[in-house]
C-alpha positions as CSV (number, residue, x, y, z in Angstrom):
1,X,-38.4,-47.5,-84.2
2,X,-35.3,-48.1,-86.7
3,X,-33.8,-51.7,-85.8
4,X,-30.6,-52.5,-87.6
5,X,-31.0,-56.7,-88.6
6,X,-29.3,-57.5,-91.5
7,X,-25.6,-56.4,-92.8
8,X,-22.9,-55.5,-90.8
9,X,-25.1,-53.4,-88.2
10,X,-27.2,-56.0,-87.7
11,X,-24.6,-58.6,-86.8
12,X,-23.2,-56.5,-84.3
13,X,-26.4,-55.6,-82.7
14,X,-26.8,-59.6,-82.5
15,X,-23.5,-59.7,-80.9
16,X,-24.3,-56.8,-78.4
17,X,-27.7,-57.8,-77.7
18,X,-26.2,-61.7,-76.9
19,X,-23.9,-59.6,-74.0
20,X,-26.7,-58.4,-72.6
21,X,-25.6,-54.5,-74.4
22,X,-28.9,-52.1,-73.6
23,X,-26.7,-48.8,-74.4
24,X,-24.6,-48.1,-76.3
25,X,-21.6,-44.9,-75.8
26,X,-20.6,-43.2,-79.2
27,X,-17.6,-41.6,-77.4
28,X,-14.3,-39.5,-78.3
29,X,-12.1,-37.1,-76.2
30,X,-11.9,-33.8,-76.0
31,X,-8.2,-31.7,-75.8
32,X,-7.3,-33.4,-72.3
33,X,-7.8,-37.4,-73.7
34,X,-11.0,-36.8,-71.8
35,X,-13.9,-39.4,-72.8
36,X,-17.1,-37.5,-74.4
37,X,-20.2,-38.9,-76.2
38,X,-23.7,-39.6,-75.7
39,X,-26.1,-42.6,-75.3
40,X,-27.6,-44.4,-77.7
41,X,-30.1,-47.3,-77.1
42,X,-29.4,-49.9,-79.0
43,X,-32.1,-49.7,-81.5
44,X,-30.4,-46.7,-83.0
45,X,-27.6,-48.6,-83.8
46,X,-27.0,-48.3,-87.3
47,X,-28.2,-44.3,-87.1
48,X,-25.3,-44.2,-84.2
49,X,-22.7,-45.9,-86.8
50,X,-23.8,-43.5,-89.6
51,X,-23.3,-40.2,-86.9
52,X,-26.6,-39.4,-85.5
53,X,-25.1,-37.9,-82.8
54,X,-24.3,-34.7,-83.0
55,X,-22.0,-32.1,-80.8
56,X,-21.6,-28.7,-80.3
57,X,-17.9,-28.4,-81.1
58,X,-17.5,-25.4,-79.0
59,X,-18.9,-26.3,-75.3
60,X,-15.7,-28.7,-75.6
61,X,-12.3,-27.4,-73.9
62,X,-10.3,-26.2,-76.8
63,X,-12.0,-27.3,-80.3
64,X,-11.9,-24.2,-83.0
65,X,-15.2,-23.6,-83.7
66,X,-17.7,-21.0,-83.3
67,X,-21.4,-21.5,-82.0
68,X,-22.7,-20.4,-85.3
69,X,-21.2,-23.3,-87.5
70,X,-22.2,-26.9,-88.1
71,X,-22.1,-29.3,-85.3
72,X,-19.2,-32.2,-85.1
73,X,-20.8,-35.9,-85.5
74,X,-19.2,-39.1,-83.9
75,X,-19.0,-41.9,-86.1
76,X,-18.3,-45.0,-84.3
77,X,-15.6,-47.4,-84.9
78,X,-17.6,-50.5,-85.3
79,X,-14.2,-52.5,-84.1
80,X,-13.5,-50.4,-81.1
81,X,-16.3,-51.5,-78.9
82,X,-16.3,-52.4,-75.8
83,X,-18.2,-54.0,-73.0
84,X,-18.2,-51.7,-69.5
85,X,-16.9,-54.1,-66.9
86,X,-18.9,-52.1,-63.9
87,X,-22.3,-51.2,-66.4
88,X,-22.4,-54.3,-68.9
89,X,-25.5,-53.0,-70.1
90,X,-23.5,-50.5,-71.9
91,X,-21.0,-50.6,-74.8
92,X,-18.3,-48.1,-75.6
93,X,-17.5,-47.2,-78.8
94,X,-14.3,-45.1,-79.6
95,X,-15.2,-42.7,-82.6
96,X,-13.8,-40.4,-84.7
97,X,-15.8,-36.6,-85.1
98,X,-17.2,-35.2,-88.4
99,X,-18.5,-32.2,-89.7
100,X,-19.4,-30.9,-93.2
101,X,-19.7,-34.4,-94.6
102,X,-16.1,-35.2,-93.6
103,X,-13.5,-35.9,-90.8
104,X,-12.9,-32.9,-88.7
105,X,-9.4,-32.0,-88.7
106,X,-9.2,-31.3,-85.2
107,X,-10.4,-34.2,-84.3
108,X,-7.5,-36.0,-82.0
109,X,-8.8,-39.4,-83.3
110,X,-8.4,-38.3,-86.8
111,X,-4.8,-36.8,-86.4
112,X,-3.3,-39.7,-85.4
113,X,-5.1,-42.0,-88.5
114,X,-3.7,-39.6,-90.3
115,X,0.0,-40.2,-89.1
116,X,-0.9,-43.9,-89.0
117,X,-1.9,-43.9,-92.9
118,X,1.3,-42.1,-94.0
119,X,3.1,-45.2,-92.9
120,X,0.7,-47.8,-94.5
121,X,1.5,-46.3,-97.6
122,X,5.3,-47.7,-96.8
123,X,3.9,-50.8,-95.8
124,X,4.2,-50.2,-92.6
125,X,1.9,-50.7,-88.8
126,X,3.1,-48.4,-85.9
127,X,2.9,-50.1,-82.9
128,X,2.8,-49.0,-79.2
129,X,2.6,-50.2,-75.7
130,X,1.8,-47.8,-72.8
131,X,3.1,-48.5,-69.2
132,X,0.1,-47.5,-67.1
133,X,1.3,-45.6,-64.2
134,X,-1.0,-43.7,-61.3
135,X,-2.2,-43.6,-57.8
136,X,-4.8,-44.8,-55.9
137,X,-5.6,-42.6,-52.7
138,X,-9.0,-42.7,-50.4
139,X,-10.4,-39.0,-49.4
140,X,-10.2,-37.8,-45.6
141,X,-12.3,-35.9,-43.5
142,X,-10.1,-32.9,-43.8
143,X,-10.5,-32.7,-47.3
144,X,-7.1,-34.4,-48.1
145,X,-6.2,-37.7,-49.3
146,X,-4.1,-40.4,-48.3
147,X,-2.8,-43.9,-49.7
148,X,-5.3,-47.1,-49.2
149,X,-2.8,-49.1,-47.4
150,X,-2.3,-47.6,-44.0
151,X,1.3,-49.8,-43.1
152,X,4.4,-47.9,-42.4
153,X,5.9,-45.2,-44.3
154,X,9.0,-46.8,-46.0
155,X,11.7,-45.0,-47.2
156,X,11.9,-46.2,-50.8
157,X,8.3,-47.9,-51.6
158,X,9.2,-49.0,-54.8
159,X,8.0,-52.8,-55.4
160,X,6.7,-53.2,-52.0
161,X,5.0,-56.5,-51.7
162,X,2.8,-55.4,-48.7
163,X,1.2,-52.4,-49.9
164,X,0.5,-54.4,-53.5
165,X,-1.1,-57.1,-51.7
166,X,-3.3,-54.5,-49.1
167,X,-4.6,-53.0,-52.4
168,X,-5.6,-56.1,-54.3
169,X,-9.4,-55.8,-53.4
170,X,-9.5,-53.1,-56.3
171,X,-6.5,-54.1,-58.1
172,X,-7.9,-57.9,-58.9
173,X,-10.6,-56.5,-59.7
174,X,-9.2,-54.3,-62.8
175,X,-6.8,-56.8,-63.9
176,X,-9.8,-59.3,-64.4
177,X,-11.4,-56.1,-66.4
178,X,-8.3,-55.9,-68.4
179,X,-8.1,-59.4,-69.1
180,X,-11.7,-59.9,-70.0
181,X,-11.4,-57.8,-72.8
182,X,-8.4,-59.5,-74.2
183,X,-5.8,-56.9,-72.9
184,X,-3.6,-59.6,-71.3
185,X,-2.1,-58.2,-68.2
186,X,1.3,-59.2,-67.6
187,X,2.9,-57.3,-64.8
188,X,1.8,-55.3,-62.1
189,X,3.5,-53.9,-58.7
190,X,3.9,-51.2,-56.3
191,X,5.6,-48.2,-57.2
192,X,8.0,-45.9,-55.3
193,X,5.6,-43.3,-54.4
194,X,3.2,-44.4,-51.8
195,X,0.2,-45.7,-53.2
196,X,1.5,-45.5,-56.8
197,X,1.1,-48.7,-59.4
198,X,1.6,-49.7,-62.5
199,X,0.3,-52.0,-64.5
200,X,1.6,-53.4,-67.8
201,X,-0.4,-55.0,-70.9
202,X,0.3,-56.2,-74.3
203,X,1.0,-53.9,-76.9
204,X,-1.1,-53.2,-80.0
205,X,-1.4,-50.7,-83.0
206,X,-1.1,-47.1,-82.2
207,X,-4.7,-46.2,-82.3
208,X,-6.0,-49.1,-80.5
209,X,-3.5,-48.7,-77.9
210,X,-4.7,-44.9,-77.4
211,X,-8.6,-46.3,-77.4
212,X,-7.5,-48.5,-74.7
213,X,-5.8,-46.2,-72.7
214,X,-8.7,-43.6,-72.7
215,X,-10.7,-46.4,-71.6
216,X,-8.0,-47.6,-68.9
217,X,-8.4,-44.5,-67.4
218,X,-12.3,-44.5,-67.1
219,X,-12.1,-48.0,-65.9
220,X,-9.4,-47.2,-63.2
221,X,-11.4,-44.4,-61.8
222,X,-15.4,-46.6,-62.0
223,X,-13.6,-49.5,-60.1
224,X,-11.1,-47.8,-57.6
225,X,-14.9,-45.8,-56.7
226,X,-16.7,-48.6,-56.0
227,X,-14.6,-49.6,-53.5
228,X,-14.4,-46.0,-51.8
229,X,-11.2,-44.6,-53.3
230,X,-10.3,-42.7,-56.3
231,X,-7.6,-43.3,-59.1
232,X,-5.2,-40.1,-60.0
233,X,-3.4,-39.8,-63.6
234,X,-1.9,-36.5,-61.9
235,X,1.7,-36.8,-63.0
236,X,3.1,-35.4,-59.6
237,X,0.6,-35.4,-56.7
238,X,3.5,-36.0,-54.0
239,X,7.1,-33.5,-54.6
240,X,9.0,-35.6,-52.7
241,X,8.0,-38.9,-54.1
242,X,7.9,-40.3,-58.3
243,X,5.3,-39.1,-60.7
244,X,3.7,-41.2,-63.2
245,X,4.9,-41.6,-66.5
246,X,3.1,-43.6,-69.4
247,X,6.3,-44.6,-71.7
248,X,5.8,-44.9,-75.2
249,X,7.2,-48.1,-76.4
250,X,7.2,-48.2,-79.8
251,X,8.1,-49.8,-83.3
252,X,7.0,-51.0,-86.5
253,X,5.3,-53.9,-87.9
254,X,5.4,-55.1,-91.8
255,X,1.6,-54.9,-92.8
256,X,2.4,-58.4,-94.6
257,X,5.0,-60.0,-92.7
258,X,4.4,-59.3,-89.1
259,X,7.8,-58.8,-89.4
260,X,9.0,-56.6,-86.2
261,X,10.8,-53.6,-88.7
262,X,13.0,-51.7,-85.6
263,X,14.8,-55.6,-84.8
264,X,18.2,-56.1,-86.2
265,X,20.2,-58.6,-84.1
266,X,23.5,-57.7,-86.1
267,X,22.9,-54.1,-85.4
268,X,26.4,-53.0,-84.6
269,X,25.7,-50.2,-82.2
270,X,24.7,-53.3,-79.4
271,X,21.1,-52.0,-79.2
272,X,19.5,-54.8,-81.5
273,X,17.5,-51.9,-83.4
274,X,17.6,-51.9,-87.1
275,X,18.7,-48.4,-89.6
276,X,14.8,-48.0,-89.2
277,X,14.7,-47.7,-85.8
278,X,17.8,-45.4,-85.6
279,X,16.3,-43.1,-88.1
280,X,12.6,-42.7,-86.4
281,X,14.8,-42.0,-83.0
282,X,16.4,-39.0,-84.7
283,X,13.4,-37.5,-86.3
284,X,11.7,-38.0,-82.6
285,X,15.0,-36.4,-80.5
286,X,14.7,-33.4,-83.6
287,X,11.5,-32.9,-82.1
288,X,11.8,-33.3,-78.7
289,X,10.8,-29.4,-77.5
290,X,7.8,-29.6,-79.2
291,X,6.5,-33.4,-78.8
292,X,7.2,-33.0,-75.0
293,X,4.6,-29.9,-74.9
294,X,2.1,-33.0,-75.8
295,X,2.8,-35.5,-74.1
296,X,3.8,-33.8,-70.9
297,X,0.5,-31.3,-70.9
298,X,0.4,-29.6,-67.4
299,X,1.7,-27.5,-65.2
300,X,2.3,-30.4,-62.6
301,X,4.4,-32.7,-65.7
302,X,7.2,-30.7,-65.3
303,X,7.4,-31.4,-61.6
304,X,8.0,-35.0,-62.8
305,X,10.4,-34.3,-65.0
306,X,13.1,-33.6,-62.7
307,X,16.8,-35.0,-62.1
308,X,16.2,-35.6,-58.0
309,X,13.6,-35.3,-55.9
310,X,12.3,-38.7,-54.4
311,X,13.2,-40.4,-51.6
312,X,14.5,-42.9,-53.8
313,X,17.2,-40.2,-54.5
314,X,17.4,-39.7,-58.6
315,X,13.7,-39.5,-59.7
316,X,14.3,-41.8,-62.8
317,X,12.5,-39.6,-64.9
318,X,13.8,-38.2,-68.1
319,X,15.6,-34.9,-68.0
320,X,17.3,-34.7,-71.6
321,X,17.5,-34.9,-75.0
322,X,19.0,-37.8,-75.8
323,X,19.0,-41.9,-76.1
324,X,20.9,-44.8,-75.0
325,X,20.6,-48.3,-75.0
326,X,19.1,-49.8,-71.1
327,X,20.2,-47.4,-69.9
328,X,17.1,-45.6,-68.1
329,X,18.9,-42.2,-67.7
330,X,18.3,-41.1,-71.6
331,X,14.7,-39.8,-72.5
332,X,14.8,-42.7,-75.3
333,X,16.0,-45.8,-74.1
334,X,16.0,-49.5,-76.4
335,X,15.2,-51.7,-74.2
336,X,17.6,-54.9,-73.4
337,X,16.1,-56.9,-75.9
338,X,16.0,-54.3,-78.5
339,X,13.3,-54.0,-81.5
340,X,11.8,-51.0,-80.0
341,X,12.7,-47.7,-78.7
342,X,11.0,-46.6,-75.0
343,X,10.2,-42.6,-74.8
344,X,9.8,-42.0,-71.2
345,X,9.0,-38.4,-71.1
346,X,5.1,-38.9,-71.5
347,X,3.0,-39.4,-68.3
348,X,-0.8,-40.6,-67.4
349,X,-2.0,-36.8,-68.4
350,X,-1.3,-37.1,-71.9
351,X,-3.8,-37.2,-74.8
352,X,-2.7,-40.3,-76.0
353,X,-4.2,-39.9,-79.8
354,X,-1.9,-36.4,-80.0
355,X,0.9,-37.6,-78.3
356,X,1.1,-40.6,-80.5
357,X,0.9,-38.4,-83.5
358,X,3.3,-36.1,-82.6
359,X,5.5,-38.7,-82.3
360,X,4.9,-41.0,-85.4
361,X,5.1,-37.7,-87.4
362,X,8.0,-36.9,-85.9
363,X,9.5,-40.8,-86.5
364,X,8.5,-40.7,-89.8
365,X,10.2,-37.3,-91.0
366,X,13.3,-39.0,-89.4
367,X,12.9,-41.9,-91.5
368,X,12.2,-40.1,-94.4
369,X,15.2,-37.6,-94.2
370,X,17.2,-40.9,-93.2
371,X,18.7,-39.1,-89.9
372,X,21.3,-40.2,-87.5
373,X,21.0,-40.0,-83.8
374,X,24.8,-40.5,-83.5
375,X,26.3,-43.0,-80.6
376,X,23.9,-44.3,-77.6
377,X,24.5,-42.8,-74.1
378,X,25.7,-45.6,-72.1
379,X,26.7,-43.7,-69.0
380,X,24.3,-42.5,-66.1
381,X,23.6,-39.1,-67.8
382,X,22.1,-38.2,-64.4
383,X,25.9,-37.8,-63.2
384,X,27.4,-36.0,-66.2
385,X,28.4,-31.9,-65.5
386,X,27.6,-29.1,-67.7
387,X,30.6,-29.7,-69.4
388,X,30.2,-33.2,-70.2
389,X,27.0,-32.4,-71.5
390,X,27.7,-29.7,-73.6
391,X,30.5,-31.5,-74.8
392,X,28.4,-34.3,-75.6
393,X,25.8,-31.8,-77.7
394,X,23.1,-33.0,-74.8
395,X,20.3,-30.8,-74.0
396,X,17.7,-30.4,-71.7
397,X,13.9,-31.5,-72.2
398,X,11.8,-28.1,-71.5
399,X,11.9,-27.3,-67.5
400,X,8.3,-25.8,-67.7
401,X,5.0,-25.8,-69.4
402,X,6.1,-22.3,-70.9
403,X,9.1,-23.5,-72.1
404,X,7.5,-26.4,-73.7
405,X,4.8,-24.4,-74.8
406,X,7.6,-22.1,-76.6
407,X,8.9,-24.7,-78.1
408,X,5.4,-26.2,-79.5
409,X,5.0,-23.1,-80.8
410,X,8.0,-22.8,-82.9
411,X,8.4,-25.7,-84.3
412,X,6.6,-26.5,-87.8
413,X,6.1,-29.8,-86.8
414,X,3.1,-29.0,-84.5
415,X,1.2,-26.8,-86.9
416,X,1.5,-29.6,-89.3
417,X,0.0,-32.5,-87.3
418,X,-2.3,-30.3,-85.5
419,X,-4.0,-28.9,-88.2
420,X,-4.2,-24.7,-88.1
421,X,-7.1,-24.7,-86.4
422,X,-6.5,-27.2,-83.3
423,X,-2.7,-25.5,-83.3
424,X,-4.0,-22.7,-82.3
425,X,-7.0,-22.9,-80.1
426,X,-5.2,-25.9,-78.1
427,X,-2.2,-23.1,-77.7
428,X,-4.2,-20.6,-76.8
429,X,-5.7,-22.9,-74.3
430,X,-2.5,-24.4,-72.7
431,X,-1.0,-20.2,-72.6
432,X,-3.8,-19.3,-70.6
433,X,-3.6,-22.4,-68.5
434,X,0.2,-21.7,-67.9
435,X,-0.6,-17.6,-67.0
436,X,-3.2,-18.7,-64.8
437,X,-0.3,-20.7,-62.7
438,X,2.3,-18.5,-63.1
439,X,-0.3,-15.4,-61.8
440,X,-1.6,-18.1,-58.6
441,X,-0.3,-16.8,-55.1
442,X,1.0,-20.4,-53.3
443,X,2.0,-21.4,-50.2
444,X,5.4,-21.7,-50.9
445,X,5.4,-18.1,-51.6
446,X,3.9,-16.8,-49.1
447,X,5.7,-18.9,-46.6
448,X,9.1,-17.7,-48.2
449,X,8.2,-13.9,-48.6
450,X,5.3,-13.0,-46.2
451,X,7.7,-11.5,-43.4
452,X,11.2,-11.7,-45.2
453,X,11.6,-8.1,-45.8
């Protein structure tokens, strides 16, 4: 039996063992941001840490490899663990896949430390914060699903202090999760869909931001199941009410410093955001077709991404391709206090490792190429006509999945954060995904055309 007790392994297997850690999960995520991974008792640690475990790469949704070749390994972060609230025999580890004696290219994980080490070599720390948006729903005995909090249907639902409190029992109990492992939870409320929260946390690097969310999402769904409910990170589950985004707030931190880089309190476009932070928003807006394929993944995203369609009237999600200051009509806003920049076209469905890269690559070729996003929108864009926009050189995000797929496509961008291989099998994935909607027979169709002709 090989027992890790000295060096580095060997203090963290005192550490675990002094939690009460049994188990031990070397996990990743496959295309969707779904967790993957096996268990490992904890005598195995070290083996774990040096990538014992081993995968075949293609029983996993969309990785490019073939039966015949050499398994993936996961090689655990050592820093990423993490204890599981509802199993605290059990340790998490976020890893990052291998094969042929180095990092696997298509690994999500590895795509974004690749985007993250093209700005330490300027010196620089991507940071992001992700608003945590979704619903909570209980199954029927019809096979349907309805919100926990059986009070009155309001109109507009958004912060509604009732239905908050009626859902604390499961609520408390992941913010005390959250904050347990240091996350430090620091706003949390209703939402205007029925049964919709969110819940916001301190920020933190890039990658450890997208561990955490992977994790979030486990965690939401253990917990909300032990009390007899479910959590959905379904961007649209209601048409007539708002879907859930997971807005990238971003900016950059001096390795050296701390220094916040995207702050500039003289700036004298109003926003507070420094040359830096203008520059990464025009390399991100340059990009937009693509980076939205990414972090808007499904069919149902784009039902989220609409100008109305809640009872709340305007949806208040993003609809185009452009940025302002507060203003929460622009698909990039700066945020009132300025020093970073807010991209509200991602939602809950997103792989958070590739939508982060996507959009550090595309921030950084801004920077690089020293690009200008011109004047921010300060007007409600939702209210401007064809005209105005067009005047205004103001475009549309994609309208569908095959539109942003299209776009993915075509842009160089994605094949060059993706890596050929990924590129292409995660294309071909999403295509078919997208043919198999457009070929399903709904029930708005057939209640529209069965006996109009």
């Amino acid at each position: 039996m090989a027992k890790a007790r000295t060096g580095k392994a060997g203090a963290l297997r005192r550490d675990l063992e002094a939690r009460g850690v049994k188990y031990m999960l070397s996990s990743y995520v496959d295309l969707h941001g779904v967790p993957k991974g096996k268990m490992v008792p904890i005598d195995h640690l070290e083996q774990m840490l040096n990538g014992s475990e081993l995968y075949t790469g293609a029983a996993l949704d969309g990785v490019p490899q073939d039966v015949s070749e050499e398994e993936v390994s996961s090689h655990p972060d050592p820093k990423s663990w993490i204890q599981l609230p509802w199993r605290p025999d059990v340790a998490w580890f976020a890893s990052d896949l291998w094969t042929r004696g180095k990092p696997f290219e298509a690994c999500s994980r590895t795509i974004l430390n690749d985007q993250m080490a093209r700005a330490a070599k300027q010196g620089w720390v991507p940071q992001l914060g992700m608003e945590a948006e979704f619903y909570v729903f209980q199954d029927t005995a019809d096979g349907g699903f309805r919100p926990v909090s059986n009070r009155k249907n309001l109109e507009k639902a958004a912060y509604d202090v009732v239905r908050l409190v009626d859902n604390m029992s499961w609520m408390s109990e992941l913010v005390d999760a959250m904050n347990n492992l240091g996350w430090d939870v620091y706003s949390l409320d209703h939402e205007d869909g029925i049964g919709q929260f969110e819940i916001d946390f301190a920020y933190s690097d890039m990658r450890t931001m997208s561990d955490r969310f992977v994790f979030f999402r486990m965690m939401a769904h253990e917990i909300a199941r032990q009390h007899g409910y479910f959590a959905t990170f379904m961007p649209k589950p209601y048409p007539d009410r708002a879907g859930s985004g997971a807005h990238f707030n971003m900016s950059f931190k001096d390795a050296k410093s701390g220094k916040n880089l995207f702050f500039d309190a003289g700036d004298k476009r109003g926003c507070q955001l420094s040359k830096l932070g203008y520059h990464f928003i025009a390399g991100v807006l340059k990009h937009m077709g693509a980076i939205c394929a990414v972090i808007a993944p499904t069919v149902n995203s784009y039902k989220r991404l609409i100008l109305k369609g809640s009872q709340s009237g305007f949806t208040w999600a993003p609809v185009f391709v452009c940025y302002g200051n507060n203003n929460r009509t622009n698909t990039m806003r700066i945020p009132l206090a300025g020093g970073r920049v807010e991209l509200r076209a991602a939602d809950s469905a997103c792989n958070p490792y590739l939508g982060a890269a996507m959009v550090l690559a595309a921030g950084l070729e801004g920077i690089e190429k020293r690009l200008d996003p011109g004047e921010p929108h300060t007007d409600n864009m939702y209210v401007k006509t064809e005209k105005e926009l067009k005047k205004l050189g103001v475009g549309y995000l994609p309208r569908t999945m095959g539109e942003a797929l299209d776009a993915f496509e075509a842009d160089p961008l994605s094949r060059q954060v993706f890596g050929q291989g990924l590129f292409t099998s995660w294309l071909d994935y999403k295509r078919d995904e997208w043919l198999s909607y457009t070929n399903h027979v709904s029930d708005w169709e057939k209640a529209r055309y069965l006996k109009m002709f």
